[in-house]
N, C-alpha and C positions, 0 to 999 in steps of 0.2 A: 190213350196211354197218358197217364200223369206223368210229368218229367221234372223231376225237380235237381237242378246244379250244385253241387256239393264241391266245386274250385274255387279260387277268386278268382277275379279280375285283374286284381293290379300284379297277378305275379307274370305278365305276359300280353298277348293281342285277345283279342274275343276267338278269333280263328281256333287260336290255340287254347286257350280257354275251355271253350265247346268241344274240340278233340280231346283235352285231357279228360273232361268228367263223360264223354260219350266211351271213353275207352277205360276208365273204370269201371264201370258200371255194366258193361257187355262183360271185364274178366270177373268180375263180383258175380256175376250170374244175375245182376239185377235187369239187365235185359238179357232175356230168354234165347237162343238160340232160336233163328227160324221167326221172330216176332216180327214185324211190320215196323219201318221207322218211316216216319213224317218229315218234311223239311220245315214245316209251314208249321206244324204241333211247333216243333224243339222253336221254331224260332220263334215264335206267339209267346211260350212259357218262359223261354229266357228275353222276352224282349229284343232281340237282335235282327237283324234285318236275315232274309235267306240265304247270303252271299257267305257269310262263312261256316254257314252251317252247309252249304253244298260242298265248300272245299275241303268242310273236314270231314265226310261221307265221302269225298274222296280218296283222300290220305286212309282212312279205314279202312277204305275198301284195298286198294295196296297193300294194308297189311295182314288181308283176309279176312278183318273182322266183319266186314259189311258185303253184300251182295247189291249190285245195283243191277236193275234190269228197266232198261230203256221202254217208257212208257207203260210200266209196269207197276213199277214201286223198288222200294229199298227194303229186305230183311237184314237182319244178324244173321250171320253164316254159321250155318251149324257145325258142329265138331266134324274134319274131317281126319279118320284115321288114319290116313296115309300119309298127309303132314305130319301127323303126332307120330307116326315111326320115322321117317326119317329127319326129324329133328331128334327122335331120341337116339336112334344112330348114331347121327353127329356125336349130340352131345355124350352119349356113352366114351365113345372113343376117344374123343377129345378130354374128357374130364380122368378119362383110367392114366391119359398121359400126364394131367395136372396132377393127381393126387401122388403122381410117383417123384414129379418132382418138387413135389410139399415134404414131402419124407427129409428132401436134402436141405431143402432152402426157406422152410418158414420158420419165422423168428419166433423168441420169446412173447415177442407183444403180437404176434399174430396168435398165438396157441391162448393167449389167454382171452384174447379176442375171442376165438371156437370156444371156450370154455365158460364164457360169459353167456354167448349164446344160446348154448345147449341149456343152461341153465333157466335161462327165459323160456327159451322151450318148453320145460319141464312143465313151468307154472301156466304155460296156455294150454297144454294137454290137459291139466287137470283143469283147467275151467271152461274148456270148449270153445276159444277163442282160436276160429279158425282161420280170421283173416289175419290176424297178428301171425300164426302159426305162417300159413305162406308167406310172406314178410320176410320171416326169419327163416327160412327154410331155403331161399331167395339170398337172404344175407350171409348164412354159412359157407355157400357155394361162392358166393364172391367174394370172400375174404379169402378162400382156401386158393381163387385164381390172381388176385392182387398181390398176394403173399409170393405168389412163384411169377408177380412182375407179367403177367398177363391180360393188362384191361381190355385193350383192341379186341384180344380174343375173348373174354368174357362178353362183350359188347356184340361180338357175331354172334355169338350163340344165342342170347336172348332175340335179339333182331328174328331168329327162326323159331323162337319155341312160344308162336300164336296159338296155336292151336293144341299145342304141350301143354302150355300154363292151365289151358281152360279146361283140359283135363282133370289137372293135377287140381285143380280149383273144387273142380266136381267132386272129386274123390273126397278132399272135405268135409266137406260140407256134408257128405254121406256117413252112414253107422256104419263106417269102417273103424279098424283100430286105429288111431295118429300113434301109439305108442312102437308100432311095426317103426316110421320114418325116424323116431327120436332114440332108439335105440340105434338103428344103421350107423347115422352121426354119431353117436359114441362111438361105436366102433372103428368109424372112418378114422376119428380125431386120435385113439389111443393107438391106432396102426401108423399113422403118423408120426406121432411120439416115439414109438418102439421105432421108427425107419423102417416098416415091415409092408416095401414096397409093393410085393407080387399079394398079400394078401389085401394090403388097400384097393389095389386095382381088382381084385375079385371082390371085396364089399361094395364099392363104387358102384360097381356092374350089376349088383343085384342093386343096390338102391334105386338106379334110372330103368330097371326093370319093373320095378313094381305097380308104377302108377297102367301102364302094360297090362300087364297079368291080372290087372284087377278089373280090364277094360270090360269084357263083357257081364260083368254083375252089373256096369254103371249102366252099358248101353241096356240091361234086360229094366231097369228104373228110370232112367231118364230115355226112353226109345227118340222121342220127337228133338233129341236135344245133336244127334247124329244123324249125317248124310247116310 
């Protein structure tokens, strides 16, 4: 496996370093679910001694992105669906309460914030830029939970949606429509607007359903990429 670092250095430790581009690159899909990771490869390529490339194969592995098996080797852990439901539980339910209380309490310069967004959206729909797309897709949601004075809780929710993102990553990346997700957002942000709290919370719901419902087309295309 070629491995090539796409961090710097000077924004941090090598430790860290080495976990931030090993954990891009596993949500990127540029390592594969289920692939074979090296201590001895990554730390050859990056020049680094083994030490903190073991402790950030540990730190991964905590947050499920890595599988360690004692005298075995290390994979990327494959999609499991049962994490990806009950992160989107959570976050269903959690987010139907945020978006009811956006209706009351987001500002002017947060809506224009969503408005700018969507807008950028627009322009990566039509040119297929699908990691920008996540990005913003990422960022809409976090302005909508900042807005209603909620970081702690935007910060848990991420903290569980490992194996949610690398879904929602897949989907993507795949010849689905993005146009399905960039409509929802409008509709989220103009139910907002109107204060039209019980129907936000019913678009919301379908929005963190979707990546869901579209689960088994991705698992019948990427089969090897699922426990």
């Amino acid at each position: 496996m070629e491995f090539t670092a796409s961090g710097n250095r000077n924004n941090g430790s090598t430790k860290q370093f080495i976990y931030q581009t090993l954990r891009e690159k596993i949500f990127k899909l540029e390592l594969e679910p289920g692939v074979k990771m090296s201590e001895k490869e990554i730390a050859e390529q990056l020049k680094v001694s083994r030490t903190p490339v073991r402790e950030s194969f540990l730190q991964l592995s905590q947050e499920g992105l890595l599988e360690i098996y004692p005298q075995k080797g290390t994979v990327v852990s494959r999609i499991d669906l049962a994490h990806v439901e009950e992160s989107r539980f959570v976050r269903e339910n959690i987010e139907k309460a945020i978006v009811r209380l956006a209706c009351e309490l987001l500002s002017e310069e947060d809506i224009f914030q969503l408005e700018t967004n969507l807008v950028l959206q627009e322009k990566l729909v039509e040119r297929g830029n699908y990691l920008k797309q996540f990005e913003l897709d990422d960022e809409f949601h976090r302005i909508i939970f900042f807005g209603c004075d909620k970081k702690r809780t935007w910060e848990m929710v991420r903290q569980m949606n490992t194996h949610f993102n690398r879904l929602r990553m897949l989907r993507l990346t795949s010849p689905l429509d993005w146009s399905v997700i960039l409509s929802q957002h409008k509709s989220i942000l103009e139910l907002i607007k109107q204060k039209e709290a019980n129907k936000a919370e019913e678009v919301m719901s379908e929005h963190l359903q979707l990546v869901v419902i579209e689960q088994d087309y991705l698992k019948e295309c990427y089969p090897t990429y699922f426990k």
